[in-house]
N, C-alpha and C positions, 0 to 999 in steps of 0.2 A: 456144477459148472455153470459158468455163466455166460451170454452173447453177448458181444459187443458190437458196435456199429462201429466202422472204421472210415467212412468218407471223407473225414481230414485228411486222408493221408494222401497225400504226393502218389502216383501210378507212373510210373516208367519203365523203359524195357533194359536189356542188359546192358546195352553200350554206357547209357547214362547211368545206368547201377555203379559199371566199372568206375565213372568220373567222380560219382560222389564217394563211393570207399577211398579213392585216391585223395583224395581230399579229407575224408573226414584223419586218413595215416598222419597226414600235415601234421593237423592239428593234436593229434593223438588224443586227449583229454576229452573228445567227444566218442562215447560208445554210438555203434549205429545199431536200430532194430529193421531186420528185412523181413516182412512180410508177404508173403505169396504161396500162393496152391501148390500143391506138391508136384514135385516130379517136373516142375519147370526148368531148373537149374538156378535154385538161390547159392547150396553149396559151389557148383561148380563155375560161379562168377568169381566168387569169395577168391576161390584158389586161384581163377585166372589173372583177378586182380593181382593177388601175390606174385604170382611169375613177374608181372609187370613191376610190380615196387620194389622185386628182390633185383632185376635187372638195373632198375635206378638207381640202388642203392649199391651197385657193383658185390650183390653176393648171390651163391647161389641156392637155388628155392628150393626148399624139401618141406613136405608135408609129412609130419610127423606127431606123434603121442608124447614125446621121449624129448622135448627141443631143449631140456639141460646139455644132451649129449652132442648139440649141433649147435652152440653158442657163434659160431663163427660164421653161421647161415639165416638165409630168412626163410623161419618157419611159418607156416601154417598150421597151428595145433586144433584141430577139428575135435570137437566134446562133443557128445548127443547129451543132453543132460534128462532127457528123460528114460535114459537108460540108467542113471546115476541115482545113487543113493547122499544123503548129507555128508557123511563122510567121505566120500569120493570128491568132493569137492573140498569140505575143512582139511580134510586129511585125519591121521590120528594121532591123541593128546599125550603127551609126556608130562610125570608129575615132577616138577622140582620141589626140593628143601632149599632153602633160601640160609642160610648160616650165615655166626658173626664171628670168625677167626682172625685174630689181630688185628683186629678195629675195620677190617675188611668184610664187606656180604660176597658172598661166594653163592649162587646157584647148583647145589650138586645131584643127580639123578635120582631119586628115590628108590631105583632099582638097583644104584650101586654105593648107598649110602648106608646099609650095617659094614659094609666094609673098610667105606671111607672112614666112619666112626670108630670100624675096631684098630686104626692104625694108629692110634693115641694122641691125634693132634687137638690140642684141648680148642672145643670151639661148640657155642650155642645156637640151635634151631630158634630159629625166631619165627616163620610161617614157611607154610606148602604154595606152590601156584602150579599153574598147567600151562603147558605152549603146545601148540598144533602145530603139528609135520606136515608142511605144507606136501600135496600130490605131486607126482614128478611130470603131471602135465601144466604145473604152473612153471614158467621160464623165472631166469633168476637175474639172467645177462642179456645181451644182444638184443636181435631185431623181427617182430614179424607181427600175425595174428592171433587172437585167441579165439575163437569161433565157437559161439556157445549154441550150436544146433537146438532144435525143438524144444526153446527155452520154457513155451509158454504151455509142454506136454510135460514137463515134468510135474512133479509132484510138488507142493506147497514147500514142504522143509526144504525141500532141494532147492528150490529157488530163492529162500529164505538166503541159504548155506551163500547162494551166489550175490546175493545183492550188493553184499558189501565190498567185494571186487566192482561190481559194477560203479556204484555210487561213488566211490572213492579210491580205486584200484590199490585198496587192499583186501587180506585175508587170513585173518590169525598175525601172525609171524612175518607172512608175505608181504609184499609191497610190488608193484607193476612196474619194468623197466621202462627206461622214459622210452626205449624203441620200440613198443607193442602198442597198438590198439587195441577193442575191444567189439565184436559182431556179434548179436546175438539173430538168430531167427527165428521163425515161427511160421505155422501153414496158415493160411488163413482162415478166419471167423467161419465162414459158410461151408467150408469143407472137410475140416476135421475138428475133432472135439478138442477143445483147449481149455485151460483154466483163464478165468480173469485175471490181466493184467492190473498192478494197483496204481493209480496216479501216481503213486510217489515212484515208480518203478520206469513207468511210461514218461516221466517228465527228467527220465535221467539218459532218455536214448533221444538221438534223433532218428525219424522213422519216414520210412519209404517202402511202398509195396511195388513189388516188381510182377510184371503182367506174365502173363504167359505169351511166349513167341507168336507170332503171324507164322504162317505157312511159310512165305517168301523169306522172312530173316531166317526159320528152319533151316529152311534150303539153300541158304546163303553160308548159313556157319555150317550143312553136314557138308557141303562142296568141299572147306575147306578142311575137313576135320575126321574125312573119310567114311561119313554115313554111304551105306550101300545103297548107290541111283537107283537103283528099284524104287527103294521105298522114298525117296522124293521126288520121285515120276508120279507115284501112288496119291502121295500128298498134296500134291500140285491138281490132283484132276478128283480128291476127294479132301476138300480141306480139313470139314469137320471132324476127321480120326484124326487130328492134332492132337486132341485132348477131350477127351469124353469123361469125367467123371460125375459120377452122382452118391451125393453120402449117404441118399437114403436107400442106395441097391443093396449094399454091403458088397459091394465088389472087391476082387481078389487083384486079377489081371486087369490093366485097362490103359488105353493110349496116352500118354501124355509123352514129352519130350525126350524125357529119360529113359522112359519103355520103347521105344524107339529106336534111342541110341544102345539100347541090347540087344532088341531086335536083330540091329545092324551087324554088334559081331558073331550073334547065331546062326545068320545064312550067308555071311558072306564065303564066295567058293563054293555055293549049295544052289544045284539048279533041278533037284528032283521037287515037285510042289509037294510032293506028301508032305515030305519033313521041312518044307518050308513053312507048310500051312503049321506043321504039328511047333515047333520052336517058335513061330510066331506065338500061336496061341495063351503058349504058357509065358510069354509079354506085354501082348495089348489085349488080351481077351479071344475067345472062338470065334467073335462075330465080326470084327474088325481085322481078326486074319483070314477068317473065309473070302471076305472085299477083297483083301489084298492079293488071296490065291487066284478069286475070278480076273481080277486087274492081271495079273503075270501072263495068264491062259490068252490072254488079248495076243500075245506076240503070236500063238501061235496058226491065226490070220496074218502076221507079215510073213513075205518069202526067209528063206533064210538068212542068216545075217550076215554067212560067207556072200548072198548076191548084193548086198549093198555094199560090199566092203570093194566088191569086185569090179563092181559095176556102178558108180558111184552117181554117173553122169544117166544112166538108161533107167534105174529098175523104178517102180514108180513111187509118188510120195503117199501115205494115205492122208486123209482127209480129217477125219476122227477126231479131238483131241486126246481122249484115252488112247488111239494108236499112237498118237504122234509121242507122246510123253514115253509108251512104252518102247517106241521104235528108240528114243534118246536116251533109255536106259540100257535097252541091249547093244549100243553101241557105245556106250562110256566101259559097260562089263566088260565087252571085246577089248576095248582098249586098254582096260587093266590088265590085260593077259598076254597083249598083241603091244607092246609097247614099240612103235620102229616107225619111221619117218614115213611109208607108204599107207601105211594104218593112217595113219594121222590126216594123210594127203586125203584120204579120199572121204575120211568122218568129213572135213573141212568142207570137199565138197558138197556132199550131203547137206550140211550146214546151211550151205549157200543156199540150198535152194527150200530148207523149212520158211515157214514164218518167222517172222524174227527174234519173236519169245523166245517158240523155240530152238532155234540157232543159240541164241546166246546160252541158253538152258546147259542144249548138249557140251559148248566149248566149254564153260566154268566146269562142268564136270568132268571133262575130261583133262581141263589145268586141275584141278582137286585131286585126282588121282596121280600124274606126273609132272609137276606143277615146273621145276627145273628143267625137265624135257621138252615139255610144252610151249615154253614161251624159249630156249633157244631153236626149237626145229619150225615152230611157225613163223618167225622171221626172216624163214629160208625158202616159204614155200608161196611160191606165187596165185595159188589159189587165193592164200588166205588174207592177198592187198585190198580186197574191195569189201572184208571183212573189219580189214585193222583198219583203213580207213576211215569206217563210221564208229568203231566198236573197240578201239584197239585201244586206250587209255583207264576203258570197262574191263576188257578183258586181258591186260599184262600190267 
């Protein structure tokens, strides 16, 4: 294997990711290569782009293996190719006899040609060829992606097998509908082992590495995508367990944005710390769930969260930021449970009287959670005018 330095490339975050895939769909004829660290969400742009262009395209999106069977939709065909063998990609070869019967060449099977022979039609073999069955993950019709994951982990032949889709969107037999593009990706140079990309290969993609999220766009997309406020309470007052990896630990477990987002649906509904500490662990690592169990333990210096709910106007604020993050996660929790127009009234007021950060912190989390609820019952509640007035085009 060989290193490469990658500093040409373009670095952007997901939003701009999503604009140039949309763009490069336009054009189709340009394959894109995404590079980035793992566990960022390179796939999980890819797809969201898709939702977005199959909406454009008035069809709708499935992510599938099989998109022969969904010609009528826009797919997402996700490949890992370094799970892939050469054949998995060519497919497997069929031998034809090539014959000359009645001044006509006929192609007939090899496999069903003593038969065709024994049926006395007078006619001479003139040569053998081969044709490749293409995979049933190559589309034949319709519209969508092909997305060639861990292009640059697979193995040499494999990516050999793939060039020639790349290069010129074919493949044996195959040929690329003009309604598909073409994605490949790859982790980056510093943090996982990859093979050498070859110039001829790299001057047929156009390339962009995408960064790993900030803390804040995190917490911006679990608000709306239902990461458990806990843990971007957590994130927010320890930023660095965003993403901690190191190639040379050989780490197993370890935080990055995806481990995160499993994190999220392993405790959510889970308020005993043992097993929160223990399901964290086996996600972001022991020592990045330990932080997160001390960070929880924090609530249990605030009163309870029945007196804030109760008492919204008396009971006091803390001071802390680690409390304060925690106090606006125990009170988004409540409100996923507590969903009713008095719950709301009184989070609001609480609100009023955080800092501002956090005021806005807790409202977005609590629109993420009941996003339809939330922005019809806060239009109703007078507390929340001296909020909507600075805040209110931010937060609805």
């Amino acid at each position: 294997m060989v290193k490469q330095h990658i500093s040409n490339i373009l670095t952007v975050n997901h939003a701009e990711l999503e604009r140039i895939i949309m763009k490069c769909y336009q054009i189709k004829r340009l394959p894109l290569m995404i590079w980035g660290a793992p566990g960022i969400g390179k796939s999980w742009t890819v797809k969201t782009s898709g939702q977005k262009l199959a909406k454009m395209e008035g069809l709708e999106f499935i992510d599938t293996k099989t998109p022969n069977k969904h010609p009528d939709k826009f797919c997402v065909t996700d490949i890992r190719l370094a799970q892939r063998d050469p054949s998995d990609v060519l497919g497997l070869p069929d031998v034809f006899a090539i014959i000359l019967q009645d001044n006509s060449r006929l192609e007939i099977p090899v496999k069903v040609l003593q038969e065709y022979l024994a049926s006395g039609e007078e006619c001479e073999i003139i040569t053998f060829t081969t044709r490749w069955n293409p995979p049933s993950w190559l589309p034949h019709e319709g519209k969508g992606i092909i997305f060639l994951d861990e292009i640059l982990q697979a193995p040499q032949l494999t990516r050999s097998a793939a060039a020639e889709m790349i290069y010129d969107g074919r493949l044996g037999e195959w040929t690329k509908p003009e309604g598909y593009m073409i994605i490949g990706a790859t982790n980056r140079i510093t943090e996982a082992p990859i093979f050498e990309i070859s110039p001829f290969l790299a001057n047929r993609f156009a390339h962009v590495e995408l960064r790993c999220p900030s803390v804040e766009e995190f917490v911006e997309w679990g608000m709306a995508n239902g990461i458990d406020s806990r843990i971007l309470a957590f994130l927010m007052t320890h930023q660095s367990a965003i993403y901690k990896f190191d190639p040379k630990a050989r780490q197993h477990a370890f935080p990055t944005p995806r481990t995160w987002h499993y994190t999220s649906d392993m405790i959510k509904g889970i308020d005993d710390l043992d097993l929160i500490e223990i399901y964290s662990s086996i996600c972001v690592g022991p020592y990045v769930a330990g932080e997160f169990r001390a960070f929880l333990r924090l609530r249990e210096k605030l009163p309870s969260i029945d007196v804030y709910i109760n008492k919204p106007n008396k009971v006091p604020i803390p001071e802390e930021h680690d409390l304060l993050y925690s106090l606006c996660a125990s009170l988004a929790e409540y409100f996923r449970t507590h969903k009713d127009k008095e719950t709301l009234r009184s989070i609001i007021i609480i609100s009023n009287r955080l800092p501002t950060e956090f005021g806005v912190f807790l409202m977005k989390s609590c629109k993420s959670i009941h996003e339809g609820f939330f922005k019809d019952t806060v239009l109703e509640l007078k507390e929340a005018r001296p909020m909507l007035k600075k805040l209110g085009d931010y937060l609805l």
